[in-house]
C-alpha positions in Angstrom: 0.0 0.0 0.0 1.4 3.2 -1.0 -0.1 7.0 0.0 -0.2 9.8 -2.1 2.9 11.5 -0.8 1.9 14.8 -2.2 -1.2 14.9 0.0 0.4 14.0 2.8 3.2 16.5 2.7 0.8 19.1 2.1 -1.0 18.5 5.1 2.4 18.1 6.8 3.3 21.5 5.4 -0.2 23.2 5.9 -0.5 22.0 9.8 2.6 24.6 10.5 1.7 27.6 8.9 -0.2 29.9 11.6 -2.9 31.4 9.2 -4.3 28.2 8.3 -6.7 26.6 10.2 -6.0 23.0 10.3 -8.8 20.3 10.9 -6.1 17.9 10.0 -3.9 16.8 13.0 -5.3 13.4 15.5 -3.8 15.6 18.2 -5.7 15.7 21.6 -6.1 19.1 22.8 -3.3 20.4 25.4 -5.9 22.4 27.4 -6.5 18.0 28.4 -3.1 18.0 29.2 -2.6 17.2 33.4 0.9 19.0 33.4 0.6 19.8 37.2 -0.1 16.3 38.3 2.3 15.0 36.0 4.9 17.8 37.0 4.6 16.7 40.5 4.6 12.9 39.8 8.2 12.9 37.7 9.5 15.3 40.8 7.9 12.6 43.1 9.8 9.6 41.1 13.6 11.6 40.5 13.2 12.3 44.6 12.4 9.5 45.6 13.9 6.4 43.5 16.1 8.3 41.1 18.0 4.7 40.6 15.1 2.8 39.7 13.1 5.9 36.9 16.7 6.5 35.5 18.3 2.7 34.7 17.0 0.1 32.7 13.7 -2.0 33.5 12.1 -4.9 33.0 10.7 -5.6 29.1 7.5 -6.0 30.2 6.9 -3.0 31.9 6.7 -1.4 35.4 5.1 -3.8 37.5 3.3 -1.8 40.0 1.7 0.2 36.5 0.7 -3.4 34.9 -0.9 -4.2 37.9 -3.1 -1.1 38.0 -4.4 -1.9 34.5 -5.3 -5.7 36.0 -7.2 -3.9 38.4 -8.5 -1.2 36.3 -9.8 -4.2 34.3 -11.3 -5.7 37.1 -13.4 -2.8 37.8 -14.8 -3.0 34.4 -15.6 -6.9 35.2 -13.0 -8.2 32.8 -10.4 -10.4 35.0 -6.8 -10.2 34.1 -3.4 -11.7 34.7 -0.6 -9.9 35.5 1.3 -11.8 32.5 -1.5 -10.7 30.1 0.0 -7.2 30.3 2.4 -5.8 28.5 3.4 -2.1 28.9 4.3 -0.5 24.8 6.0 2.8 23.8 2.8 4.3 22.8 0.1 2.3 20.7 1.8 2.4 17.6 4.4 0.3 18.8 1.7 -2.3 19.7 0.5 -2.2 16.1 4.2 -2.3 15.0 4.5 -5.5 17.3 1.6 -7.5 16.5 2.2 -7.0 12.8 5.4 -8.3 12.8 4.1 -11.4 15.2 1.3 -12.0 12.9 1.8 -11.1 9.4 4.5 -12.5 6.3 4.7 -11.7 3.1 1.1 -12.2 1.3 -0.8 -12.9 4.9 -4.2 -12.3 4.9 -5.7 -9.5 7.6 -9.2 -8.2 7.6 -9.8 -4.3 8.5 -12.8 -2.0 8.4 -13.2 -0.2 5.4 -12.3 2.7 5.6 -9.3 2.1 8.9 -7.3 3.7 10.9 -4.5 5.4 8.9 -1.7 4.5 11.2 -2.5 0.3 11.5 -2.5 0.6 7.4 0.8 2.3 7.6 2.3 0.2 10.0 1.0 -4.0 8.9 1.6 -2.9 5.3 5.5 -2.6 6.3 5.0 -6.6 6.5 3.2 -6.8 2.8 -0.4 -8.2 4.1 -2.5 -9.2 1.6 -6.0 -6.7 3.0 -9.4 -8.0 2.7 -12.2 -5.4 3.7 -15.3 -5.7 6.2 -17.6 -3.1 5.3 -18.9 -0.6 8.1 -22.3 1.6 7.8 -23.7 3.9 10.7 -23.3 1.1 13.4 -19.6 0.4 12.6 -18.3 -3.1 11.5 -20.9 -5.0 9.8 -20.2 -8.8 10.9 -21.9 -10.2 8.7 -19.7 -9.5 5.7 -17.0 -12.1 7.6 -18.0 -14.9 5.4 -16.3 -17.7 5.9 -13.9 -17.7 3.2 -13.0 -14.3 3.6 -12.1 -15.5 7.3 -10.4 -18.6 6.0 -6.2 -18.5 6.6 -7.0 -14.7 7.8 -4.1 -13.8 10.6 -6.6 -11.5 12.7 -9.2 -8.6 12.1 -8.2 -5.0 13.0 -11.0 -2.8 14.9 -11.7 0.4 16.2 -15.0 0.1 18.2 -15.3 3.4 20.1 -15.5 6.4 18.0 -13.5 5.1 14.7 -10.5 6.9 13.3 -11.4 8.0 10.5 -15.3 8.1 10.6 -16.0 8.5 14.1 -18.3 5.8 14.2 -19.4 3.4 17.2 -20.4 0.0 17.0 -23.5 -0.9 18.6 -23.6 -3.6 20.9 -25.4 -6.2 18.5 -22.7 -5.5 16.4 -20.0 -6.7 18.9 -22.0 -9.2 20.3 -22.3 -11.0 16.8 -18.4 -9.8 15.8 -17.0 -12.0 18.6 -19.7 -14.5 17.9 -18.4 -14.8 14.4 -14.7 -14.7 15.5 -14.7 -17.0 17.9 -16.9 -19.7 15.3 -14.1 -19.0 12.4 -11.0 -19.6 15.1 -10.1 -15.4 13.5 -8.3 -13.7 16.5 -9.7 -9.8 17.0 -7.0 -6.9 17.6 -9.5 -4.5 19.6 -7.7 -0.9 19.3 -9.6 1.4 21.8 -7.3 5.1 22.5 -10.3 6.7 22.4 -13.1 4.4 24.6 -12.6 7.1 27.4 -13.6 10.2 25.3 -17.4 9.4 25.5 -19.3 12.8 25.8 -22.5 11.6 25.2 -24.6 8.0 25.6 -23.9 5.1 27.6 -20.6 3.1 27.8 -20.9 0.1 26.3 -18.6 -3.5 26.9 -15.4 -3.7 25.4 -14.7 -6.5 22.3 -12.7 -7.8 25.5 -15.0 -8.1 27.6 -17.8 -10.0 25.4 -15.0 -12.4 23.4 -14.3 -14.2 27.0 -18.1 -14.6 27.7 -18.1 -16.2 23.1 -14.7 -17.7 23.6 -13.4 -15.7 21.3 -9.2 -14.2 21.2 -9.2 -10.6 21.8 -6.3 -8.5 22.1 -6.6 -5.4 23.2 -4.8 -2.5 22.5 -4.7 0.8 25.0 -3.2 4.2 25.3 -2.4 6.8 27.8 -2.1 9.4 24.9 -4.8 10.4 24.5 -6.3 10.5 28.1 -2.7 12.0 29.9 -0.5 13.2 26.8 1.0 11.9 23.8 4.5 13.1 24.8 4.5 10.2 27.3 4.7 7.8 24.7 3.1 5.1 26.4 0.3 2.3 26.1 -0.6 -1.1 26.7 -1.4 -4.8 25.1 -3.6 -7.4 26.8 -3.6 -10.4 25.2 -3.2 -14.4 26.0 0.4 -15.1 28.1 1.7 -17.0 25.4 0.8 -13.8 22.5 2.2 -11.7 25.3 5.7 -13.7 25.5 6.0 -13.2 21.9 5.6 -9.3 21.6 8.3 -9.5 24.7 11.0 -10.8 22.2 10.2 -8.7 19.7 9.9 -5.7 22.4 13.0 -6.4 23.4 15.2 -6.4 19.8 12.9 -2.9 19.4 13.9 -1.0 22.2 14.7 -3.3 25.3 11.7 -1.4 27.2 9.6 1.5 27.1 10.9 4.2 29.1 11.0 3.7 32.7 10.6 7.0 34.2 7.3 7.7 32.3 6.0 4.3 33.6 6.6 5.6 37.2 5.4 8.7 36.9 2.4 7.8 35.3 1.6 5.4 37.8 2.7 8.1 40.4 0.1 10.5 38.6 -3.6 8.5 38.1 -3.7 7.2 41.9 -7.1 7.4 43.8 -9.4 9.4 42.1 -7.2 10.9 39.7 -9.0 9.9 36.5 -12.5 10.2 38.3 -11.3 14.0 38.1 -9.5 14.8 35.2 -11.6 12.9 32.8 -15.3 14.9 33.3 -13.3 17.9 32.0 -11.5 16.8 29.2 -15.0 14.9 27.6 -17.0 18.5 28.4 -14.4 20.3 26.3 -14.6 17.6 23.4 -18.3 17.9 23.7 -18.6 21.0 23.0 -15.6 21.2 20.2 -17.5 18.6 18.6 -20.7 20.5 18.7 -19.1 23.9 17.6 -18.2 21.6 14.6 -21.5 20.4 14.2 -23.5 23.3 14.2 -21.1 24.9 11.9 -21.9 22.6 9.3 -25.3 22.5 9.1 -25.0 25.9 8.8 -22.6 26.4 6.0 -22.4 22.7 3.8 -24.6 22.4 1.2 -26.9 19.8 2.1 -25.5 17.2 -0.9 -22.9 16.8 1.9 -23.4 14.3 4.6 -21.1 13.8 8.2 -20.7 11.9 11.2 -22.6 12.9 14.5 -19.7 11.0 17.3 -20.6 10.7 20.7 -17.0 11.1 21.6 -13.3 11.1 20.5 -12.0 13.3 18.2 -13.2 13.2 14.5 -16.5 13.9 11.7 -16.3 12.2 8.7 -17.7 14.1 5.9 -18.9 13.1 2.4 -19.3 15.5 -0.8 -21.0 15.1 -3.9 -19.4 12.5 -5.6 -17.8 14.5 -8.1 -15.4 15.8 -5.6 -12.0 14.7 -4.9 -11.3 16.3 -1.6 -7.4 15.3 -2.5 -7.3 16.7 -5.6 -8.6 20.3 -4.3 -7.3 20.2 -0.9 -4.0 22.6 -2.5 -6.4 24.9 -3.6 -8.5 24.4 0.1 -5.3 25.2 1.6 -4.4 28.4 -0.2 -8.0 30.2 -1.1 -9.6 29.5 2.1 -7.1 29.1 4.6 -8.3 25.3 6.2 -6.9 22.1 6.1 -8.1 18.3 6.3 -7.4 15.0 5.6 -8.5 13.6 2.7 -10.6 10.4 3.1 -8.6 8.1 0.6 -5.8 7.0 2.3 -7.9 5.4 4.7 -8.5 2.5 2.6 -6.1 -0.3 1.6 -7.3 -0.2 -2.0 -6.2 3.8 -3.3 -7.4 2.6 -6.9 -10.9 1.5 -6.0 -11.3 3.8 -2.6 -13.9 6.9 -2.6 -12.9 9.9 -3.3 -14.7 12.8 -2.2 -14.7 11.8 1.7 -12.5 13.5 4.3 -11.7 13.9 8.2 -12.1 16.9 10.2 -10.6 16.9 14.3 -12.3 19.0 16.0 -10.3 19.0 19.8 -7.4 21.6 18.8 -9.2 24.3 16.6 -10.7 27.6 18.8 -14.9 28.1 18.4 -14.1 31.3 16.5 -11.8 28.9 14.4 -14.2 26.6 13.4 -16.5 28.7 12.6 -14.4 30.6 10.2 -12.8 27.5 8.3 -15.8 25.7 8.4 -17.7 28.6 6.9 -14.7 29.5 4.4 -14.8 25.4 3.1 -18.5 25.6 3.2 -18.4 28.0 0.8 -15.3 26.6 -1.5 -17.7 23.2 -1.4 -21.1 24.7 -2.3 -19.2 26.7 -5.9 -17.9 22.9 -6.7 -21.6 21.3 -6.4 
């Protein structure tokens, strides 16, 4: 799989100019950012232990931090084992693991259509041959895992809270019958989830996790402090089987030995008590009402031809336009008349060739009210001479 590099240098380009307003970035919004509880927690830690946060550590992680995830677990009724927990250097690394663990040349792996960006990126390093589950306003739609395109597949990749790209989540029928279906074809289920505790809106509903042990189904799970502390840290989590676990270890280890240690400490130094029961109601009030800044903005100035994503949390609207519009193709021309930037929707698929072309993303967490008013307004405008 191979992106458009021109696009994606643009939007590299754009995102650091200072009169455009970029829509672009899948960064969380610094105003999230705990730095005083984190300032004191890495004072805490180079105080205290400086000879354990500043030498090497185990491959596995910091202990103590693993076992607050098994009980973080616990809490949500999903029973762990310390040795089904594996500490990563961010998320990415976890994708970056389990795609060299899983995939060789010409392996099969199932994905939503359109995915996450980032997982394309990263198993395509390994030459996977892709085949697509379609998604609709529920999320993954199960029952296009027939079982021959489940046959010799290696694992299926999804997002179920609040999909990167679309925004999406699926519905609990949806997972109920995905595990269901997994766990009847033998297809292990890589459950990515940074943004699960980003909900704004609705009920929470059970984790892939959770509902694959009551369908016997393999689920790892994939987790992230990025998004819910700070990206900076660098720093997330795999649960998985002891045996899948022992396996990332190895390849952990010829990576980078261990993810750092003094952000492990620090971290766990940081979310003690009640810390999240704190910090969390603010962070999803601001992204509620970024999202519905963004929201209201549109149906004010797209053209009604154009269709989006209403999320109930995390971070990004997926838009359509008329179909004659190739948001890559006039995203140059976005960037310079009106000032805004985006993603374009096609290099979420695996197939470039046969992928849509007039879809894009828009983040809504980092960009003022004023601000997306005016760019939405400015590329309501741009869209409605096209149609």
């Amino acid at each position: 799989m191979n992106l458009s590099g021109s696009v994606i240098r643009e939007i590299l380009k754009v995102t650091e100019r200072p009169d455009v307003i970029s829509f672009a970035g899948g960064l969380p919004s610094p105003k999230g950012f705990p730095s005083t509880p984190l300032l004191d927690a890495f004072t805490k830690v180079l105080t205290e232990t400086p000879e354990v946060a500043l030498q090497y550590g185990p491959t596995e992680g910091y202990r103590p931090l693993r076992e607050w995830i098994v009980q973080d677990f616990a809490k949500r009724g999903v029973q762990l084992n310390i040795d089904e927990v594996l500490i990563v250097s961010g998320s990415q690394q976890a994708l970056d693991l389990l795609g060299k663990l899983f995939i060789d040349d010409g392996a099969k792996v199932l994905v939503e259509s359109p995915s996450y960006l980032g997982a394309l990126q990263s198993f395509s390093v390994q030459n996977p041959q892709y085949a697509t589950v379609e998604t609709d306003d529920q999320g993954m739609i199960p029952a296009d895992i027939t079982a021959d395109k489940a046959k010799d597949a290696r694992f299926i990749y999804a997002l179920p809270n609040f999909q990167n790209p679309t925004g999406i989540t699926m519905s609990l029928e949806r997972r109920q019958e995905l595990v269901e279906t997994c766990a009847k074809y033998g297809l292990p289920i890589i459950e990515d989830d940074p943004y699960g505790e980003l909900r704004f809106e609705g009920e929470h509903l059970p984790s892939l996790l959770a509902l694959g042990r009551d369908a016997a189904a393999t689920v790892i799970r994939m987790g992230s402090f990025s998004k819910i502390l700070a990206p900076g840290l660098r720093l997330g989590f795999v649960i998985a089987p002891a045996p899948v676990i022992n396996k990332l270890v190895q390849l952990k280890q010829a990576t980078d030995l261990h993810t750092q240690t003094i952000s492990q400490m620090a971290v766990y130094e940081a979310i003690q008590g009640d810390f999240f029961e704190q910090h969390l109601p603010a962070v999803r009030e601001l992204y509620r009402q970024q999202c519905h800044f963004m929201l209201d903005a549109l149906s004010e100035h797209f053209p009604s031809s154009c269709k989006w994503t209403r999320p109930t949390g995390g971070m990004f609207i997926w838009a359509s336009m008329p179909e004659h519009i190739d948001t890559a193709a006039i995203l140059p021309q976005v960037v310079e008349e009106c000032k805004v930037a985006y993603v374009p929707g096609m290099p979420f698929y695996t197939d470039l060739n046969k992928a849509p072309k007039n879809n894009l993303r828009l983040s809504f967490v980092t960009v003022s009210e004023d601000k997306i008013k005016e760019g939405i307004s400015s590329l309501g405008r741009f869209i409605k001479n096209l149609s």
